[in-house]
FIKOLZA-1660 file (N, C-alpha, C; in steps of 0.1 Angstrom, whole numbers, plus 5000, padded with zeros to 4 digits):
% residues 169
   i   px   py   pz ch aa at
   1 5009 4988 5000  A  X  N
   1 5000 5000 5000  A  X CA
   1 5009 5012 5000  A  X  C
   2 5007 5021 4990  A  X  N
   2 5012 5037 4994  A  X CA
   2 5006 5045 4996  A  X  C
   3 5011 5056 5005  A  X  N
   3 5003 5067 5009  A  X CA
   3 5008 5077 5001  A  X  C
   4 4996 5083 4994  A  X  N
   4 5001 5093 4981  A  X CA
   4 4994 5111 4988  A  X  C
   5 5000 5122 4990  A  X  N
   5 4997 5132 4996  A  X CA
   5 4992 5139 4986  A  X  C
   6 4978 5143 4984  A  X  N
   6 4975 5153 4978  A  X CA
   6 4978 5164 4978  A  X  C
   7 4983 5176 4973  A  X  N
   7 4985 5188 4974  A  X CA
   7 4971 5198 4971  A  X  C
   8 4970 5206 4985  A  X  N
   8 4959 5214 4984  A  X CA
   8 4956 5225 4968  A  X  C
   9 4942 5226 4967  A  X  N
   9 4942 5234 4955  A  X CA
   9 4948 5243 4957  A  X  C
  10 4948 5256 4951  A  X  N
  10 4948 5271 4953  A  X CA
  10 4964 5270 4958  A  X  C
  11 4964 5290 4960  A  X  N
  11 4978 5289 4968  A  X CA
  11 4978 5289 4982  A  X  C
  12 4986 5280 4990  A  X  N
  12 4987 5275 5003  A  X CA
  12 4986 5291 5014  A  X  C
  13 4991 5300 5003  A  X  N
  13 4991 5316 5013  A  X CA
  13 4978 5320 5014  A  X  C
  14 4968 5318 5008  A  X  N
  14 4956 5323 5008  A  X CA
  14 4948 5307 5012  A  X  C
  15 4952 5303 5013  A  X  N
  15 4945 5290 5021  A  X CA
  15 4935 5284 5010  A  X  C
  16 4928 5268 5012  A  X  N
  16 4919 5261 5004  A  X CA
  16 4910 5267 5001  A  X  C
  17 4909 5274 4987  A  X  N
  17 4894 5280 4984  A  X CA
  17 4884 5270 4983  A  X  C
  18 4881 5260 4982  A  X  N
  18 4869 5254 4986  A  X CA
  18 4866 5251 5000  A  X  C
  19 4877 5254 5011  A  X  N
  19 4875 5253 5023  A  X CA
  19 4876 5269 5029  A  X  C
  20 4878 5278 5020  A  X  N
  20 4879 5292 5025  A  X CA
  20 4893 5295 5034  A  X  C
  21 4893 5303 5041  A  X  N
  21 4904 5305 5051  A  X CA
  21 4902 5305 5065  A  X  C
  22 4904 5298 5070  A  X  N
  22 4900 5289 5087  A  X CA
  22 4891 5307 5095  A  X  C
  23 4904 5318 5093  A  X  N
  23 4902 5326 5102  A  X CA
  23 4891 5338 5094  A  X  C
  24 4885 5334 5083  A  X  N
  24 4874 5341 5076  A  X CA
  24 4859 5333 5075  A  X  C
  25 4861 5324 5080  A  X  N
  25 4850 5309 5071  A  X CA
  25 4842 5316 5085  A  X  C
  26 4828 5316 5079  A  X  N
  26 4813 5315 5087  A  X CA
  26 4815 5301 5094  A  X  C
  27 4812 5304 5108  A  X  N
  27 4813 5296 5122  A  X CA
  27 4803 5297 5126  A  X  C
  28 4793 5283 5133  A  X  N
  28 4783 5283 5143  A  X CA
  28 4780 5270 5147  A  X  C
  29 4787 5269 5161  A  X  N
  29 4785 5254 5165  A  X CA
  29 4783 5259 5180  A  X  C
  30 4774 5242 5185  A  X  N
  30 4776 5245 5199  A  X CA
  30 4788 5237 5202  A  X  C
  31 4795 5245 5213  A  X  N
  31 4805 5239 5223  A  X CA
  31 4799 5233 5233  A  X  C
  32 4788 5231 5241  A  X  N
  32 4786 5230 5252  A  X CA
  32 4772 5229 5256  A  X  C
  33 4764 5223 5265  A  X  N
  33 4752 5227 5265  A  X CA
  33 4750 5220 5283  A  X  C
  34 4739 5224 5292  A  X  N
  34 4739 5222 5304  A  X CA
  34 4727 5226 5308  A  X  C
  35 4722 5220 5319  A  X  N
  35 4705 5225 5325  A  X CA
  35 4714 5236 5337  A  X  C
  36 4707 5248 5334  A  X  N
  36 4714 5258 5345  A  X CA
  36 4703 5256 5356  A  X  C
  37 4695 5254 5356  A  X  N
  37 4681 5252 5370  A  X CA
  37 4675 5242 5364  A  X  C
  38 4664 5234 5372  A  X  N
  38 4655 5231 5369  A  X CA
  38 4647 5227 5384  A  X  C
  39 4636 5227 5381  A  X  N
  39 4624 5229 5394  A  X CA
  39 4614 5219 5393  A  X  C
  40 4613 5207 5398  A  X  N
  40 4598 5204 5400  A  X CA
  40 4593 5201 5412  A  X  C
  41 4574 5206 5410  A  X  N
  41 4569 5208 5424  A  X CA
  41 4559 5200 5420  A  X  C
  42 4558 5191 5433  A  X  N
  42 4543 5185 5429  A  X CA
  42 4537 5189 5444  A  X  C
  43 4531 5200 5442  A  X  N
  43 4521 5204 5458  A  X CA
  43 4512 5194 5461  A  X  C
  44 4501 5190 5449  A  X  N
  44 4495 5182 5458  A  X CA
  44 4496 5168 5460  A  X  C
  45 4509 5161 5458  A  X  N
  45 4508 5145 5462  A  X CA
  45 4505 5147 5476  A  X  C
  46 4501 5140 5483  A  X  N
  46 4494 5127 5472  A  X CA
  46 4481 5125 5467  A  X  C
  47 4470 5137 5473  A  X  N
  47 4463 5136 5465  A  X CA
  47 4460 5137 5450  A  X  C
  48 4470 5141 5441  A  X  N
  48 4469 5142 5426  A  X CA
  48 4467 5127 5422  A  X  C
  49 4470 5113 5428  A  X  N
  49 4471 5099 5423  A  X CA
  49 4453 5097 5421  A  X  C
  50 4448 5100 5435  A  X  N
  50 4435 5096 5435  A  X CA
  50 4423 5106 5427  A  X  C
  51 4429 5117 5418  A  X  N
  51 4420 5125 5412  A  X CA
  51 4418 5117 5395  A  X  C
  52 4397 5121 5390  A  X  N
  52 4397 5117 5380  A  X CA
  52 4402 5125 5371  A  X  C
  53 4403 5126 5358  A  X  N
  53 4406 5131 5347  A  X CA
  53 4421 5137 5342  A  X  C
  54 4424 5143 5333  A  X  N
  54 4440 5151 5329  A  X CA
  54 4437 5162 5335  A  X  C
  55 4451 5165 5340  A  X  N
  55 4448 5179 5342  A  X CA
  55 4452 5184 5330  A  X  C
  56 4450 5204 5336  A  X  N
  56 4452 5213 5322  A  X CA
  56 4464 5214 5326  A  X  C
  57 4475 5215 5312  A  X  N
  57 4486 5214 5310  A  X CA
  57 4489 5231 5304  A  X  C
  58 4497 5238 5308  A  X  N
  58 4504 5252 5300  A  X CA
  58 4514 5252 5298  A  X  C
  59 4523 5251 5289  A  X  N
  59 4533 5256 5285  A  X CA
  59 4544 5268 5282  A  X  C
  60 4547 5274 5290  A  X  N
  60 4554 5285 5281  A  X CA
  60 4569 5281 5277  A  X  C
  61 4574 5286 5266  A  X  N
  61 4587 5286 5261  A  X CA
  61 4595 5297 5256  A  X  C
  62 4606 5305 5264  A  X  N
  62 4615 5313 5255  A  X CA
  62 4627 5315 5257  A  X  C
  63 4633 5320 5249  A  X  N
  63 4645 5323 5246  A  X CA
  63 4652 5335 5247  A  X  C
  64 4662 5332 5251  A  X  N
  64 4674 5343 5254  A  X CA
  64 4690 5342 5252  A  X  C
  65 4698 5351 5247  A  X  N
  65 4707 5349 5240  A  X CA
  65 4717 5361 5247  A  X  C
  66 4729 5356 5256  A  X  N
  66 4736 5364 5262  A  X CA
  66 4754 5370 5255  A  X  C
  67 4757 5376 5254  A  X  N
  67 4770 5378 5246  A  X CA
  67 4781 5371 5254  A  X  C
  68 4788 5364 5254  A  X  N
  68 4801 5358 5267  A  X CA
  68 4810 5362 5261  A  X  C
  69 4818 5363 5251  A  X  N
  69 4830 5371 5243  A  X CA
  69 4824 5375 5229  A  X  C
  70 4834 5376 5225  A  X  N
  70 4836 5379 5210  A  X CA
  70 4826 5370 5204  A  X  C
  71 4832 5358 5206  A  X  N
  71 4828 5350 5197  A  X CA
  71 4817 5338 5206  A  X  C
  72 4812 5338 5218  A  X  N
  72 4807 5329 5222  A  X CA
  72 4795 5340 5228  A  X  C
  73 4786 5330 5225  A  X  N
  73 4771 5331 5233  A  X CA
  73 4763 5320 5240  A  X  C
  74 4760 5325 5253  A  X  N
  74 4749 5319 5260  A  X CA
  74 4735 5318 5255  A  X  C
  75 4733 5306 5251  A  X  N
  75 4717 5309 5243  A  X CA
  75 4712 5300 5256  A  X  C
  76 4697 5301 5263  A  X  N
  76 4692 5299 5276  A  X CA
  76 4675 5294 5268  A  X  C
  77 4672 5283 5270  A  X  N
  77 4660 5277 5265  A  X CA
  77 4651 5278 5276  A  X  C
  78 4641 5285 5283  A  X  N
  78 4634 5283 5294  A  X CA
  78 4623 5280 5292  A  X  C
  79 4616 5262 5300  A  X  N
  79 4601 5258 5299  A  X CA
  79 4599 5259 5306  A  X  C
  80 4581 5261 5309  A  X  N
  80 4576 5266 5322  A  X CA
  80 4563 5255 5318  A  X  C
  81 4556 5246 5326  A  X  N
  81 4551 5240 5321  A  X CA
  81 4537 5238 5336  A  X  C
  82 4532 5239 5338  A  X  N
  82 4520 5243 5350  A  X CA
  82 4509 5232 5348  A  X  C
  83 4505 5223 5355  A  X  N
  83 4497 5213 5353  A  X CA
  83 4485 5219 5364  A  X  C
  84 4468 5222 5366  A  X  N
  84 4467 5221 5374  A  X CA
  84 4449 5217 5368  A  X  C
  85 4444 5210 5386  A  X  N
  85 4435 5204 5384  A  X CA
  85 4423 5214 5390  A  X  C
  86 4417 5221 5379  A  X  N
  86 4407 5235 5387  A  X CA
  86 4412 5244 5390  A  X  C
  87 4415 5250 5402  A  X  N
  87 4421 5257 5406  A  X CA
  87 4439 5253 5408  A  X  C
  88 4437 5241 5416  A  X  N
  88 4446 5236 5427  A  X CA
  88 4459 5233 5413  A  X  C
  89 4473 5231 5420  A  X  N
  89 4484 5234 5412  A  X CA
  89 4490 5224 5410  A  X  C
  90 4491 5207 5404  A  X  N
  90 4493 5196 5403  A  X CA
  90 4508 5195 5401  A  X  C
  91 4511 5198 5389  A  X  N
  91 4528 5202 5393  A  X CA
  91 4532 5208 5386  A  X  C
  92 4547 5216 5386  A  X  N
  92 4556 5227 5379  A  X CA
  92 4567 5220 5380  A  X  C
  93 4572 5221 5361  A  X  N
  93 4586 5219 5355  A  X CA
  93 4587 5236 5355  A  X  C
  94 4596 5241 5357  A  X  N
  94 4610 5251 5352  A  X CA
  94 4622 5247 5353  A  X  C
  95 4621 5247 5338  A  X  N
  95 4637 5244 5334  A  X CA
  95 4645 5256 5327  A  X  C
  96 4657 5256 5330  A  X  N
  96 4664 5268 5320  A  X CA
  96 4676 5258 5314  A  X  C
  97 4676 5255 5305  A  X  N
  97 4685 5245 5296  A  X CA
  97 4689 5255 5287  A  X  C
  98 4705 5256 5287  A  X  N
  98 4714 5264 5278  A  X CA
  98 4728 5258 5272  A  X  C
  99 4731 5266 5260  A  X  N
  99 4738 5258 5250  A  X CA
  99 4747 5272 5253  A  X  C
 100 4764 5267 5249  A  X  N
 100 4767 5277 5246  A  X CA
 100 4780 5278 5234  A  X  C
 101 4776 5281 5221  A  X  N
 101 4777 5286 5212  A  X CA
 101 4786 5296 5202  A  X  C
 102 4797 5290 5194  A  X  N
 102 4803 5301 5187  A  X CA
 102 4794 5308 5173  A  X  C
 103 4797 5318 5175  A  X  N
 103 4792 5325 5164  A  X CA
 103 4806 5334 5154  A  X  C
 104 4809 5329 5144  A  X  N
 104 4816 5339 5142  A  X CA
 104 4818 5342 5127  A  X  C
 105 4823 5355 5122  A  X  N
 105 4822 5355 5107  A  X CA
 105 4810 5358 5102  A  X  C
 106 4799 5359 5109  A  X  N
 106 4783 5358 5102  A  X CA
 106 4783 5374 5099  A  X  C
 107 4778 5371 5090  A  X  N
 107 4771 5389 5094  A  X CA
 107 4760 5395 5104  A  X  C
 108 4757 5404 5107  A  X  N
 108 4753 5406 5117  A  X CA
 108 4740 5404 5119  A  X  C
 109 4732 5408 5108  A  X  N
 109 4718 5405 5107  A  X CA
 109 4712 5387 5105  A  X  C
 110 4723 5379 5106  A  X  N
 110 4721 5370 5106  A  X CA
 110 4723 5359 5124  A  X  C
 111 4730 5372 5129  A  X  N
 111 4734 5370 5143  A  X CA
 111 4723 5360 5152  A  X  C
 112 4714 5372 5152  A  X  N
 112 4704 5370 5159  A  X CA
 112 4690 5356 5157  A  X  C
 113 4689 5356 5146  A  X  N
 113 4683 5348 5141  A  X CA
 113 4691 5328 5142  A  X  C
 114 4701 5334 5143  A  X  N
 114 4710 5321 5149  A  X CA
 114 4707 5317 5159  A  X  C
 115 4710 5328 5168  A  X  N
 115 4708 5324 5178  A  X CA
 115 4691 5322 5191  A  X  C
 116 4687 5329 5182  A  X  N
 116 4668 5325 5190  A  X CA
 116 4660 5321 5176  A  X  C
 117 4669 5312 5165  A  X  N
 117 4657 5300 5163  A  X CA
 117 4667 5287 5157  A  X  C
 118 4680 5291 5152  A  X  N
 118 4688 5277 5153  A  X CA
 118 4692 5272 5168  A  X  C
 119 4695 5279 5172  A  X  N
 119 4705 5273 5188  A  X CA
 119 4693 5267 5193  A  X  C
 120 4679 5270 5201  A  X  N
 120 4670 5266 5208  A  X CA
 120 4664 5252 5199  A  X  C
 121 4663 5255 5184  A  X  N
 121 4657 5240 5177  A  X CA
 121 4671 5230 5181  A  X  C
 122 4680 5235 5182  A  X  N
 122 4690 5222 5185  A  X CA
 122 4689 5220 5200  A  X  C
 123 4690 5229 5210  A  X  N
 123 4690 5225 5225  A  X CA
 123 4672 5219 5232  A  X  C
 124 4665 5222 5219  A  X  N
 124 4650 5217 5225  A  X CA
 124 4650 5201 5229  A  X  C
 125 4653 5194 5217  A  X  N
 125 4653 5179 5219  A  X CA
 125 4660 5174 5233  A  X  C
 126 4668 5178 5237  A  X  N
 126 4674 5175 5253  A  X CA
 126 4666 5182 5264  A  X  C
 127 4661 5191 5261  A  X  N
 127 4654 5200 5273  A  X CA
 127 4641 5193 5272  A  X  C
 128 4632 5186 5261  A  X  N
 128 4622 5181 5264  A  X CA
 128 4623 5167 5267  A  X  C
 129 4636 5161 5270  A  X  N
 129 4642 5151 5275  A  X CA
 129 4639 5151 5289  A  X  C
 130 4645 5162 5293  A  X  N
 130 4648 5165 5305  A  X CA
 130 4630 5168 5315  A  X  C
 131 4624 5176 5306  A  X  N
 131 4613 5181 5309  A  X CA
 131 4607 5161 5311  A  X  C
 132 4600 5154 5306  A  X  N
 132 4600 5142 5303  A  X CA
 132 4602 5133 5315  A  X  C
 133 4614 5137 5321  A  X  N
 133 4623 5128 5329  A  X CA
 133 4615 5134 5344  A  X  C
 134 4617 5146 5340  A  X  N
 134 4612 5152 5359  A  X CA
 134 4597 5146 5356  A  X  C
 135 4591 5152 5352  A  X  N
 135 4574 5148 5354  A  X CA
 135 4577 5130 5358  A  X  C
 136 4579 5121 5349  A  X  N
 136 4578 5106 5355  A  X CA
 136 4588 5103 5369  A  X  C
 137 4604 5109 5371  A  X  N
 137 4604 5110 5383  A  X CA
 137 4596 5117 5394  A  X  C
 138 4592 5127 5389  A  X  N
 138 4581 5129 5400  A  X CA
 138 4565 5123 5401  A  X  C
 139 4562 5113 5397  A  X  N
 139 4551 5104 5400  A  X CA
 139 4540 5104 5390  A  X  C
 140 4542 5112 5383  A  X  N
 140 4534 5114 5368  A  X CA
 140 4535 5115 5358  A  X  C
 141 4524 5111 5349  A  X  N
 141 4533 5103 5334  A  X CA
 141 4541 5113 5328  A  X  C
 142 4550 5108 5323  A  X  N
 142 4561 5117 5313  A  X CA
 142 4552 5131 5306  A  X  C
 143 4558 5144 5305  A  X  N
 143 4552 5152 5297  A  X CA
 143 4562 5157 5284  A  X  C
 144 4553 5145 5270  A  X  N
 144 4560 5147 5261  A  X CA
 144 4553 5163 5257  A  X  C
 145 4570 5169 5255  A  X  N
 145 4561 5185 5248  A  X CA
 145 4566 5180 5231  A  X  C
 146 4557 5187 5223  A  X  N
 146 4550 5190 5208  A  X CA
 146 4564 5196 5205  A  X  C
 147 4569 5191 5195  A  X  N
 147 4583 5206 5191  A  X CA
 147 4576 5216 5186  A  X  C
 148 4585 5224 5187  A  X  N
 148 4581 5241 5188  A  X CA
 148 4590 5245 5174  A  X  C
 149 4577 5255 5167  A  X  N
 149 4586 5261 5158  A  X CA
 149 4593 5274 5156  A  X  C
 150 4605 5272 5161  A  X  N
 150 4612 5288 5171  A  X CA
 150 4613 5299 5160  A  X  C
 151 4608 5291 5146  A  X  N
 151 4605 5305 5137  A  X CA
 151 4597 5313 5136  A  X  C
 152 4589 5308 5142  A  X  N
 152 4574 5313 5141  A  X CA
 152 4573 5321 5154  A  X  C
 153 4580 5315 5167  A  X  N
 153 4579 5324 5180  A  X CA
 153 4592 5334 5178  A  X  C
 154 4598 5334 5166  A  X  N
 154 4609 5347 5163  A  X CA
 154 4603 5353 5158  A  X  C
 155 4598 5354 5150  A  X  N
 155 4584 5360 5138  A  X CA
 155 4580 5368 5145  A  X  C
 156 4568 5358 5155  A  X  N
 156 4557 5362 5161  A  X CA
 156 4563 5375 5171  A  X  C
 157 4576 5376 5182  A  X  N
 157 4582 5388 5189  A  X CA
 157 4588 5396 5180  A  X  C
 158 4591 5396 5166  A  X  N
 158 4597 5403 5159  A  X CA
 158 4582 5412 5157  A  X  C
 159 4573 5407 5154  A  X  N
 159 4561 5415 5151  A  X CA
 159 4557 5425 5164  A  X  C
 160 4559 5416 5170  A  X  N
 160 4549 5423 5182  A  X CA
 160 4558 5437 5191  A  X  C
 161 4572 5434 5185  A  X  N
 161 4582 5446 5186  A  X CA
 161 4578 5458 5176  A  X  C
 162 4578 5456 5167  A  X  N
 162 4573 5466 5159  A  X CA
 162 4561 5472 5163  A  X  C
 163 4555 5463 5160  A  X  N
 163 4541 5471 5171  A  X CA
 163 4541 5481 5180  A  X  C
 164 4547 5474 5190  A  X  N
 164 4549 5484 5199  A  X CA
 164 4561 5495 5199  A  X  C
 165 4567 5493 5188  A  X  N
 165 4574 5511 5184  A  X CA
 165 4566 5517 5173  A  X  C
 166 4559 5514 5170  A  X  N
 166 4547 5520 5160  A  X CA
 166 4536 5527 5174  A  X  C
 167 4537 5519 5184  A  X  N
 167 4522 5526 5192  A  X CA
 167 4535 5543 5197  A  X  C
 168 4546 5535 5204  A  X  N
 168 4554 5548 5213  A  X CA
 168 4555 5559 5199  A  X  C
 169 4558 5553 5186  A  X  N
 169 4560 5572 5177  A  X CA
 169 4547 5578 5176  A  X  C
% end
């Protein structure tokens, strides 16, 4: 067997033009990801075993996106998820599940949109893992959540920002 060494295209000073140049090439990965809190309460065991029907389930979900340097960001996935039977409060997931993320090379208008609807569709699948895992360790059936389409909840606060600088001029 020989080992035969390809020589890269282009010139070596300007680096592989089909690979671009390491220190110019659009970057966006996660490094890292971690539950920074999570909370579950079940107030009313043990009466919640002996009650008939589902309770009502709420969900809230959002996103936040912190600068840590240059090139790294804290993106923070937060579920809030409220189960209750009537009045009474059956149990609470809060979770804050965060990823954290290089960004680099992008242009700027593309920044944001990286990060509150790619980062959260990649860190959701583990946080509704997690969400999942508390509810059946806490005594009740697993709560599979629905995936979310974080384009549509970027959309939907991009609008509702406008809005509300359309009401203040």
């Amino acid at each position: 067997m020989t080992d035969t060494a390809i020589p890269p295209q282009g010139n070596p000073q300007q680096g592989n033009p089909q690979q671009g140049n390491a220190d110019t090439a659009p970057r966006f990965g996660l490094n890292a990801q971690y539950t920074k809190d999570l909370s579950f309460e079940h107030p009313m065991a043990p009466r919640t075993f002996g009650m008939n029907g589902a309770p009502q389930i709420s969900v809230n979900v959002g996103t936040q996106a912190e600068r840590v340097n240059d090139t790294m960001f804290e993106v923070t996935l937060r579920i809030l998820c409220e189960a209750k039977h009537g009045e009474e409060t059956a149990f609470v997931v809060d979770l804050y599940y965060a990823g954290l993320f290089t960004v680099a090379n992008i242009p700027q208008e593309h920044v944001e949109p990286l990060l509150l609807v790619e980062a959260p569709r990649l860190l959701f699948p583990f946080a509704r893992r997690i969400v999942a895992d508390a509810t059946r360790d806490g005594g009740m059936p697993p709560l599979m959540l629905d995936p979310i389409d974080f384009l549509q909840q970027y959309q939907r606060s991009k609008q509702l920002e406008a809005q509300q600088n359309q009401n203040i001029a």
